[in-house]
PQR file with spaces between the fields and no chain letter, atoms N, CA, C, O and H, PARSE charges and radii, in Angstrom:
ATOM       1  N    UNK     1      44.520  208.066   -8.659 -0.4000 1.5000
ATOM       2  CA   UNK     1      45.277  208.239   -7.434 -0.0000 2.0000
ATOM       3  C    UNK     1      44.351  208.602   -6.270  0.5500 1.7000
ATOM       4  O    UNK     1      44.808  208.381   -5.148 -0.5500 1.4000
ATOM       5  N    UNK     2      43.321  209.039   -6.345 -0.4000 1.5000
ATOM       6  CA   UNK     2      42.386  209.723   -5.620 -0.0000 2.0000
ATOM       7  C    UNK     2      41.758  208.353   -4.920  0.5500 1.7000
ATOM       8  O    UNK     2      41.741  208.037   -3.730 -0.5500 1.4000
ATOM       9  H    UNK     2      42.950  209.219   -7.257  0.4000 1.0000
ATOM      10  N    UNK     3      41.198  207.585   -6.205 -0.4000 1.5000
ATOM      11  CA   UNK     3      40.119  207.077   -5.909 -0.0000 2.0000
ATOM      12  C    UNK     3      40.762  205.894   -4.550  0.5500 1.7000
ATOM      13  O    UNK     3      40.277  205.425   -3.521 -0.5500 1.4000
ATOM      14  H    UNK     3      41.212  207.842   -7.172  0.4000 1.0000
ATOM      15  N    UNK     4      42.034  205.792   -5.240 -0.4000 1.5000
ATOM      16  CA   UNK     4      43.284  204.621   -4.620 -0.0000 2.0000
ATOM      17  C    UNK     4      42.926  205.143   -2.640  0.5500 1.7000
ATOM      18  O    UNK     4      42.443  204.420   -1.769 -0.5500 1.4000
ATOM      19  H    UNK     4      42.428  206.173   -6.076  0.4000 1.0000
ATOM      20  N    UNK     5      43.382  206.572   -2.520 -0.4000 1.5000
ATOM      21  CA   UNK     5      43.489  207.360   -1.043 -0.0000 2.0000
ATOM      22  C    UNK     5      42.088  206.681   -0.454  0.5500 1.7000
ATOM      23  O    UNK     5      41.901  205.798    0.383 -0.5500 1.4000
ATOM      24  H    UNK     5      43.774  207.159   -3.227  0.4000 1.0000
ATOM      25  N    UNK     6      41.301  207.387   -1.162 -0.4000 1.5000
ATOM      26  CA   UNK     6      39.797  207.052   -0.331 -0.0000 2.0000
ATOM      27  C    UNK     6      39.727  205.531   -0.056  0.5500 1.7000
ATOM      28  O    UNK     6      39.882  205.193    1.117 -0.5500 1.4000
ATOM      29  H    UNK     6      41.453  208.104   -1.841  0.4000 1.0000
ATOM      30  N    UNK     7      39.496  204.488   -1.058 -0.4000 1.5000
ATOM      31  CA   UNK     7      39.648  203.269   -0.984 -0.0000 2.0000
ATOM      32  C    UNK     7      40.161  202.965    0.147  0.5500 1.7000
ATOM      33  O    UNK     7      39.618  202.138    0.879 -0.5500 1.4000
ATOM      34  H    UNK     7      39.370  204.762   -2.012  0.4000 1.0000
ATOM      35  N    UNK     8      41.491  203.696    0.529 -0.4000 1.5000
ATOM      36  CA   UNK     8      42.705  203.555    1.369 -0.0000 2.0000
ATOM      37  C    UNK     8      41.706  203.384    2.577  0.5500 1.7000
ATOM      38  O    UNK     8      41.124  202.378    2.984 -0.5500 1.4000
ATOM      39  H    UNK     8      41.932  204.368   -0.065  0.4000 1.0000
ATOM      40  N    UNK     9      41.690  204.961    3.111 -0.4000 1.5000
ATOM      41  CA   UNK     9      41.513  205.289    3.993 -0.0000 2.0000
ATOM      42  C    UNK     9      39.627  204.539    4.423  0.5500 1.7000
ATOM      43  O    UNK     9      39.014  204.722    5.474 -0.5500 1.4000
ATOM      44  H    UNK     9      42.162  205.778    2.780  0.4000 1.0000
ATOM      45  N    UNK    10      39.306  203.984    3.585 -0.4000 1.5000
ATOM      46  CA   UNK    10      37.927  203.243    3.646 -0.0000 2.0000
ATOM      47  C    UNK    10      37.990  201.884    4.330  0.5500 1.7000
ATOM      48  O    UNK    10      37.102  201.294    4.946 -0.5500 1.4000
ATOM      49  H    UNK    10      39.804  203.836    2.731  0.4000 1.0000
ATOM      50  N    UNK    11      39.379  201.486    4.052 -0.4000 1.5000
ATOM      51  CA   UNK    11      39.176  200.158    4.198 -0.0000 2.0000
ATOM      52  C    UNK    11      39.872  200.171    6.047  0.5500 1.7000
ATOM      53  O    UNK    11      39.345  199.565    6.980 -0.5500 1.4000
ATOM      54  H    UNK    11      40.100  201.965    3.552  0.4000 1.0000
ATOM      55  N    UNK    12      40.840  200.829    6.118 -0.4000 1.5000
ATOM      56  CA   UNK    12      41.119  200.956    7.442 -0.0000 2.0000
ATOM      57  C    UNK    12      40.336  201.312    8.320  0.5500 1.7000
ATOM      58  O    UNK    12      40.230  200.586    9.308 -0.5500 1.4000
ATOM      59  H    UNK    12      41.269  201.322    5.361  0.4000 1.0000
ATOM      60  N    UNK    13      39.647  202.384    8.243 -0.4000 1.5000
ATOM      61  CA   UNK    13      37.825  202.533    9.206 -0.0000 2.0000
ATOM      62  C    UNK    13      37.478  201.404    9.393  0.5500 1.7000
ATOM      63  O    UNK    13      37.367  200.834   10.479 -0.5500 1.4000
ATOM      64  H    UNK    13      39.733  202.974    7.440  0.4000 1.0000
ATOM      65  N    UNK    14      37.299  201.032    8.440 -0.4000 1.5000
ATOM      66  CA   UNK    14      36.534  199.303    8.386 -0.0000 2.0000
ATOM      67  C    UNK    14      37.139  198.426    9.222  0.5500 1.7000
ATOM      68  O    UNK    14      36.542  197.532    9.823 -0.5500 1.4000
ATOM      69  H    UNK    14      37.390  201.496    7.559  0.4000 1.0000
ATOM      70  N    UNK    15      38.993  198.777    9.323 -0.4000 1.5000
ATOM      71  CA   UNK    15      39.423  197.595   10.276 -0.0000 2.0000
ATOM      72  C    UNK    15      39.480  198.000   11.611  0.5500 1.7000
ATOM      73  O    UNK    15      39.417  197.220   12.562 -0.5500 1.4000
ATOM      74  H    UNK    15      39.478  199.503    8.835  0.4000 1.0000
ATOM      75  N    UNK    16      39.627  199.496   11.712 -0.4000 1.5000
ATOM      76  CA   UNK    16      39.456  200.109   13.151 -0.0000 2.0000
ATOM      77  C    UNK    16      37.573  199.583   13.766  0.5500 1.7000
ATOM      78  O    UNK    16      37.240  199.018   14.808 -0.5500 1.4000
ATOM      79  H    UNK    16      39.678  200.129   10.940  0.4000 1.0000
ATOM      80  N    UNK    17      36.965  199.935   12.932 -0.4000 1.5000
ATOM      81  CA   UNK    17      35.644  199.579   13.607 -0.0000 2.0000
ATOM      82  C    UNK    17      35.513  197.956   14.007  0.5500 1.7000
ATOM      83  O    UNK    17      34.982  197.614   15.063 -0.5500 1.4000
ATOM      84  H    UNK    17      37.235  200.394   12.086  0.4000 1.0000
ATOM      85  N    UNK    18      36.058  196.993   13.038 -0.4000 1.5000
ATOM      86  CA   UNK    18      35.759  195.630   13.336 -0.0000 2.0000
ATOM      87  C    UNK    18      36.693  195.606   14.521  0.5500 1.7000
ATOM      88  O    UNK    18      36.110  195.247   15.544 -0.5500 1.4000
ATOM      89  H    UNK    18      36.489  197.271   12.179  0.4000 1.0000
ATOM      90  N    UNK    19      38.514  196.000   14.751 -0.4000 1.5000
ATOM      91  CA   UNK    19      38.603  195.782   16.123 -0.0000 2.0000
ATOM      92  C    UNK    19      38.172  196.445   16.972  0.5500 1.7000
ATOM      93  O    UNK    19      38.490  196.150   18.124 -0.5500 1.4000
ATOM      94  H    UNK    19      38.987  196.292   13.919  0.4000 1.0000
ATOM      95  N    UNK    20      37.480  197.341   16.785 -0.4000 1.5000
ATOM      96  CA   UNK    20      36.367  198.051   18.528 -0.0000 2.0000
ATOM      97  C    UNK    20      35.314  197.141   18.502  0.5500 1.7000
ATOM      98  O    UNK    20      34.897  196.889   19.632 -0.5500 1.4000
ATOM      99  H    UNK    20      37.223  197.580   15.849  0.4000 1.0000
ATOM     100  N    UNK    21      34.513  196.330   17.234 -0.4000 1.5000
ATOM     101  CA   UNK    21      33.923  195.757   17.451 -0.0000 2.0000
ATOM     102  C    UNK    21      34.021  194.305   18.244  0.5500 1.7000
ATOM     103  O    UNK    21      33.140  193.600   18.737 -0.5500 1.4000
ATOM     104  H    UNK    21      34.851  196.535   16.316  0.4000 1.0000
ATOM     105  N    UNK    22      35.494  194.147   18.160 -0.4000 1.5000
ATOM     106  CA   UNK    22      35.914  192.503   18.505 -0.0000 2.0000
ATOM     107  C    UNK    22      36.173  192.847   20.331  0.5500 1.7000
ATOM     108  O    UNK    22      35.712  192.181   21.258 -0.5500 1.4000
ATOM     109  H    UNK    22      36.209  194.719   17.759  0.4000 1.0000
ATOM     110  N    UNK    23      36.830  193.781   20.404 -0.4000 1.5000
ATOM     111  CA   UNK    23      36.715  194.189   22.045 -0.0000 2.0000
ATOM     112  C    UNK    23      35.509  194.254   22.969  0.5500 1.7000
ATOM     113  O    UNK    23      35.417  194.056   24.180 -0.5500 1.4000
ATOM     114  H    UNK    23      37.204  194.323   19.652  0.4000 1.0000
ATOM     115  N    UNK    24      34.308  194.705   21.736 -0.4000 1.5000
ATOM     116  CA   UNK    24      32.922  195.117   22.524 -0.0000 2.0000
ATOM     117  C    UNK    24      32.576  193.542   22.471  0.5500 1.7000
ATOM     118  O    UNK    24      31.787  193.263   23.374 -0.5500 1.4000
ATOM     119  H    UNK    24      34.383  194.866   20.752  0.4000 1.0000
ATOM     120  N    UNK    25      32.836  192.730   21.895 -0.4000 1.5000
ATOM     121  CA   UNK    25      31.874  191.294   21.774 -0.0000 2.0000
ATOM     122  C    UNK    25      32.841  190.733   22.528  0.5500 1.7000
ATOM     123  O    UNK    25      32.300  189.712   22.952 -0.5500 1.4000
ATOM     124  H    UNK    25      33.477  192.956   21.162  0.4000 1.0000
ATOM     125  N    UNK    26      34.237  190.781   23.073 -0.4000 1.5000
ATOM     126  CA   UNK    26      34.862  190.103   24.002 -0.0000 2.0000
ATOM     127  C    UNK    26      34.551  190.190   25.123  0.5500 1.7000
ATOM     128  O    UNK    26      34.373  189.239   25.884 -0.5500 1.4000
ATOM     129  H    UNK    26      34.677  191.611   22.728  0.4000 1.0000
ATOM     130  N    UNK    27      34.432  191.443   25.404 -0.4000 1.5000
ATOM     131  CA   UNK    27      33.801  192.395   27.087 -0.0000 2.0000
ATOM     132  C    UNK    27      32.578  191.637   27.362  0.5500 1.7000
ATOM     133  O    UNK    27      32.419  191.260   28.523 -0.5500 1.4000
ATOM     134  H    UNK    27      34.577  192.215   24.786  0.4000 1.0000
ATOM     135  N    UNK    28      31.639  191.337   26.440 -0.4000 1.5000
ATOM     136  CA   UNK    28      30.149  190.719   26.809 -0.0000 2.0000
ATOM     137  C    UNK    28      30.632  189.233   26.785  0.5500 1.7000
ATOM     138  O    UNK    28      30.151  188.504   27.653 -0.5500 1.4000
ATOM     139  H    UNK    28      31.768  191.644   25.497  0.4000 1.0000
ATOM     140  N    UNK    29      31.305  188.824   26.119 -0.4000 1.5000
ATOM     141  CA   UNK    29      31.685  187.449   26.534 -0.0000 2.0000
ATOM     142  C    UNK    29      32.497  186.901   27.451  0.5500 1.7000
ATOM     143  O    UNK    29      32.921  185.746   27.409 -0.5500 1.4000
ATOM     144  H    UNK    29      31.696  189.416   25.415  0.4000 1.0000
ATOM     145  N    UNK    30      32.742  187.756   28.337 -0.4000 1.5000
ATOM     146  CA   UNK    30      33.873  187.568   29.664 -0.0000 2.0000
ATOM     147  C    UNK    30      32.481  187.870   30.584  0.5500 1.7000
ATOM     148  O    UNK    30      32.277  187.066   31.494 -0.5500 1.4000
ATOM     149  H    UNK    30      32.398  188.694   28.372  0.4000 1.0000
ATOM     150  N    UNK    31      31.595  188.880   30.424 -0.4000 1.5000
ATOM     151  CA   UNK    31      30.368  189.235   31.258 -0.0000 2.0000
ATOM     152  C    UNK    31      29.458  187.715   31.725  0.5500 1.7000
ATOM     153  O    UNK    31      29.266  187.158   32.805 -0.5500 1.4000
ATOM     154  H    UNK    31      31.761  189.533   29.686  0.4000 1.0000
ATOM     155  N    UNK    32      29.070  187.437   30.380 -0.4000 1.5000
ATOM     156  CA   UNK    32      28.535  186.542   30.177 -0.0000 2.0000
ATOM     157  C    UNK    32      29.114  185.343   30.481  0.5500 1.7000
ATOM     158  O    UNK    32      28.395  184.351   30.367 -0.5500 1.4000
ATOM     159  H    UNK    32      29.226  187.889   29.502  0.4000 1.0000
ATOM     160  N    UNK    33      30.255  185.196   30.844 -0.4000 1.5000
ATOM     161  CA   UNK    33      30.854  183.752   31.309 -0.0000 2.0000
ATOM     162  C    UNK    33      30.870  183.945   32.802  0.5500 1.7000
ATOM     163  O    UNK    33      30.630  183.007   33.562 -0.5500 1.4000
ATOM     164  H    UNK    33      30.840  186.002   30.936  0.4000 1.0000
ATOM     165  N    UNK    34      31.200  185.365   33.296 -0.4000 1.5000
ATOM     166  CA   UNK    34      30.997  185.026   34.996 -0.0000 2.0000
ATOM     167  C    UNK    34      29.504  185.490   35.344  0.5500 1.7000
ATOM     168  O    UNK    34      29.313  185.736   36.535 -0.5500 1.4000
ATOM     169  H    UNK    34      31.395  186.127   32.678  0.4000 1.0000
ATOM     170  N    UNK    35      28.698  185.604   34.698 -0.4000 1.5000
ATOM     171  CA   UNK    35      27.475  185.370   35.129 -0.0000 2.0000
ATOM     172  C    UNK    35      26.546  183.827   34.854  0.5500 1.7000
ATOM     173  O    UNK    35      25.448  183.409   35.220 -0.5500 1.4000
ATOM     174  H    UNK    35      28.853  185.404   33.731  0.4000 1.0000
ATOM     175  N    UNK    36      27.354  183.448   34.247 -0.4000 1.5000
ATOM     176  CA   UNK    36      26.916  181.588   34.101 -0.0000 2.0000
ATOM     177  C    UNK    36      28.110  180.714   35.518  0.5500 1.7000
ATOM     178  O    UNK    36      27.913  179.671   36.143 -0.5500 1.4000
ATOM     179  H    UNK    36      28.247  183.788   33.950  0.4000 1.0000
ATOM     180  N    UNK    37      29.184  181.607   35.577 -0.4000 1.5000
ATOM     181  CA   UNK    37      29.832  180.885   36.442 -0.0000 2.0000
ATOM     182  C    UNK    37      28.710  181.317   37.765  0.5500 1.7000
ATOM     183  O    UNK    37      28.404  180.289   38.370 -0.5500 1.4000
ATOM     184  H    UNK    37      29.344  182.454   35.069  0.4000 1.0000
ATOM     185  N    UNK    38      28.221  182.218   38.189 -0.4000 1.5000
ATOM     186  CA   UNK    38      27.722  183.020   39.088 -0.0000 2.0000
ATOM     187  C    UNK    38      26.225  181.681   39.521  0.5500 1.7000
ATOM     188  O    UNK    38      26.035  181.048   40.559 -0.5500 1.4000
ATOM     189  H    UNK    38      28.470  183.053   37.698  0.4000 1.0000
ATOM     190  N    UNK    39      25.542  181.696   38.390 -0.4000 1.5000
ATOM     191  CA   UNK    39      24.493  180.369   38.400 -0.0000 2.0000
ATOM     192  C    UNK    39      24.758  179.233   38.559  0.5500 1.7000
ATOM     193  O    UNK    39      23.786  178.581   38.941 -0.5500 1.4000
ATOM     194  H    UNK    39      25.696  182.210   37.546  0.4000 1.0000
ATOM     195  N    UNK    40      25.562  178.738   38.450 -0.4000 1.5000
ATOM     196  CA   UNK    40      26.750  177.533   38.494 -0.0000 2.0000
ATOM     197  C    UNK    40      26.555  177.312   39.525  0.5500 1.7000
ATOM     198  O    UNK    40      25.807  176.371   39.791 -0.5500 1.4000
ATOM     199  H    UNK    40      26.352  179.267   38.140  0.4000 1.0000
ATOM     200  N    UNK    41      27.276  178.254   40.780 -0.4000 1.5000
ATOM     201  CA   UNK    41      27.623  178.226   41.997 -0.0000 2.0000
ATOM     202  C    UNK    41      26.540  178.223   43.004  0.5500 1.7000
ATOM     203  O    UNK    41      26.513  177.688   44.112 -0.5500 1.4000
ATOM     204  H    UNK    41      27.884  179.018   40.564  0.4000 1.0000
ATOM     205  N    UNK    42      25.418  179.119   42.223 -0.4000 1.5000
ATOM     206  CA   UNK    42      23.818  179.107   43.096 -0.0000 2.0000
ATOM     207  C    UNK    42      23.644  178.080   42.908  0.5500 1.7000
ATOM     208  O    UNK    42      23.700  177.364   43.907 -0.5500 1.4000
ATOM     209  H    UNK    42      25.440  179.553   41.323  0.4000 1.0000
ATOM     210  N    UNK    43      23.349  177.421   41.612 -0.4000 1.5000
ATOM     211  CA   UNK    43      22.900  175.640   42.235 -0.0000 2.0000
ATOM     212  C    UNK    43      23.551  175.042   42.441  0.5500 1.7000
ATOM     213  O    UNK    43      23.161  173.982   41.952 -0.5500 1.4000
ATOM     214  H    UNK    43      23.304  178.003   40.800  0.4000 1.0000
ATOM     215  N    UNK    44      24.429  174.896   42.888 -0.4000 1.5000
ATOM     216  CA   UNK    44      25.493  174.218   43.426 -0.0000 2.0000
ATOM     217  C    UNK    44      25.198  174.516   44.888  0.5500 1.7000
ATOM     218  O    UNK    44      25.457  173.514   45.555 -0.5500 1.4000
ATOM     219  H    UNK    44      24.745  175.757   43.284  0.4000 1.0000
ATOM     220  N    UNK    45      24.709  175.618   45.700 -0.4000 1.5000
ATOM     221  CA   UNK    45      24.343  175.756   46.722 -0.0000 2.0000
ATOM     222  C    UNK    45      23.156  175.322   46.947  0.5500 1.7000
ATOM     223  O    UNK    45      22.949  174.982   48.112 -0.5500 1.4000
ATOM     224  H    UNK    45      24.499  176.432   45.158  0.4000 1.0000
ATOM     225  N    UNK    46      21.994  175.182   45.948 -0.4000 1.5000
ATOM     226  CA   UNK    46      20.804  174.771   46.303 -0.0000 2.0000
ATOM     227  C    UNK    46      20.707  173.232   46.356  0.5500 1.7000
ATOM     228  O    UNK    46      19.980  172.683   47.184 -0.5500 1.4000
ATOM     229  H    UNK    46      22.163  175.459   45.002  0.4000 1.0000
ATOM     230  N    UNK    47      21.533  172.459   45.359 -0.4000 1.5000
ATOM     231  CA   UNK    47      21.682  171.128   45.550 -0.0000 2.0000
ATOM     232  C    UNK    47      22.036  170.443   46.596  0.5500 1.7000
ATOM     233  O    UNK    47      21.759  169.261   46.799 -0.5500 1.4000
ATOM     234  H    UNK    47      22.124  172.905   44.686  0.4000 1.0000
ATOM     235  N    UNK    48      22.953  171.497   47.623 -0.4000 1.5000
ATOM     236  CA   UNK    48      23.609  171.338   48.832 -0.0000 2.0000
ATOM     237  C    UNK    48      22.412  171.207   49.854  0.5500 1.7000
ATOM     238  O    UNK    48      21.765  170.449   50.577 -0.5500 1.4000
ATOM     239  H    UNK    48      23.179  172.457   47.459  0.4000 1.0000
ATOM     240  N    UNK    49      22.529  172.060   49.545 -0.4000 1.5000
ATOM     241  CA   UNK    49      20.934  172.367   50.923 -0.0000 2.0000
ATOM     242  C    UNK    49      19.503  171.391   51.033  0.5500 1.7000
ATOM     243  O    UNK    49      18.795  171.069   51.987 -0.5500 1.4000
ATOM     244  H    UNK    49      23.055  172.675   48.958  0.4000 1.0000
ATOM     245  N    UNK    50      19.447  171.041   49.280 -0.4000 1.5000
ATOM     246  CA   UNK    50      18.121  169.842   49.227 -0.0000 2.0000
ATOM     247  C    UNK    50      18.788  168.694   48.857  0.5500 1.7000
ATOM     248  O    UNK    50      18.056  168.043   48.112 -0.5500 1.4000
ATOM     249  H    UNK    50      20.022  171.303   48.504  0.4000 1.0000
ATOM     250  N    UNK    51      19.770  168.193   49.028 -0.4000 1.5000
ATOM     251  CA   UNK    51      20.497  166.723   48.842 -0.0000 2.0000
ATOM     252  C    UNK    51      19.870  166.025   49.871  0.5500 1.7000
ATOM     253  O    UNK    51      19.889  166.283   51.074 -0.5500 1.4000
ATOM     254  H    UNK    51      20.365  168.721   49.634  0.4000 1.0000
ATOM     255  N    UNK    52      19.293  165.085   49.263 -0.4000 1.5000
ATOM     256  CA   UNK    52      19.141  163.918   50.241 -0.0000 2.0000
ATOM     257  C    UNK    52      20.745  163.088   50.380  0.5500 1.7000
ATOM     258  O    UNK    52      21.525  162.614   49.553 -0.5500 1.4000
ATOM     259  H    UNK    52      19.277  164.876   48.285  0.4000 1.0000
ATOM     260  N    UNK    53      20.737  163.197   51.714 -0.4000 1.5000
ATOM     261  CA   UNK    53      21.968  162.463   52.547 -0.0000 2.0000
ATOM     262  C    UNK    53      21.447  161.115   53.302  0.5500 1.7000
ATOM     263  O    UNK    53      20.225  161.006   53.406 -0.5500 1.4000
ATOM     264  H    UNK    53      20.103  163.582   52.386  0.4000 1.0000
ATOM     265  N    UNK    54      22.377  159.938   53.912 -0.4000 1.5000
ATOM     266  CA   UNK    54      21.910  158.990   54.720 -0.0000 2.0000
ATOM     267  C    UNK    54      21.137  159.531   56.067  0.5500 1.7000
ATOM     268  O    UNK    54      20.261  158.903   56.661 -0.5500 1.4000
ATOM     269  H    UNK    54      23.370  160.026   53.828  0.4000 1.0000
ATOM     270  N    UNK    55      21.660  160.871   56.436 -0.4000 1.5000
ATOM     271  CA   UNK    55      21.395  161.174   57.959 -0.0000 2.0000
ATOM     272  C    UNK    55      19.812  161.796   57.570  0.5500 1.7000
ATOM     273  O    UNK    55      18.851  161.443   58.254 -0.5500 1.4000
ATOM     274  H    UNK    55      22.371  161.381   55.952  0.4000 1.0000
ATOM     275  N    UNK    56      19.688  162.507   56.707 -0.4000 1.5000
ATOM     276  CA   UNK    56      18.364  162.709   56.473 -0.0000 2.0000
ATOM     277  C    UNK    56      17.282  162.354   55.866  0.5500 1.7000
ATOM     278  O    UNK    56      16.228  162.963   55.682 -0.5500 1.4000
ATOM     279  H    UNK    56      20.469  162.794   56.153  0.4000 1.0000
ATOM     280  N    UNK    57      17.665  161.200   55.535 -0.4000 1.5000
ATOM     281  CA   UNK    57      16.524  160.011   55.041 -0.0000 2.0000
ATOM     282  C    UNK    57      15.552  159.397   56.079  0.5500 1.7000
ATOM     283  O    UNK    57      14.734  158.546   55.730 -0.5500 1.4000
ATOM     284  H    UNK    57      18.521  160.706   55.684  0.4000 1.0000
């Protein structure tokens, strides 16, 4: 009966830690997507600025 509790209470830690863990790897993957959107948009401005156009050929 004992060994059953601990087991118990072992395996739920385990699921509390994997979902804090799934929140902490979501948070960096929302980070990490608007900082690629963020680069995105810089060259997207630099392409602007060095595009060769008809008027500046």
């Amino acid at each position: 009966m004992r060994t059953k509790r601990i087991s118990g209470i072992i395996i739920v830690l385990i699921g509390v830690a994997l979902i804090l863990s799934s929140f902490y790897i979501r948070s960096r993957v929302r980070s990490g997507r608007q900082e690629i959107s963020e680069a995105q948009s810089t060259v997207s401005k630099g392409k602007k600025l060095f595009s060769v156009t008809p008027i500046t050929k």
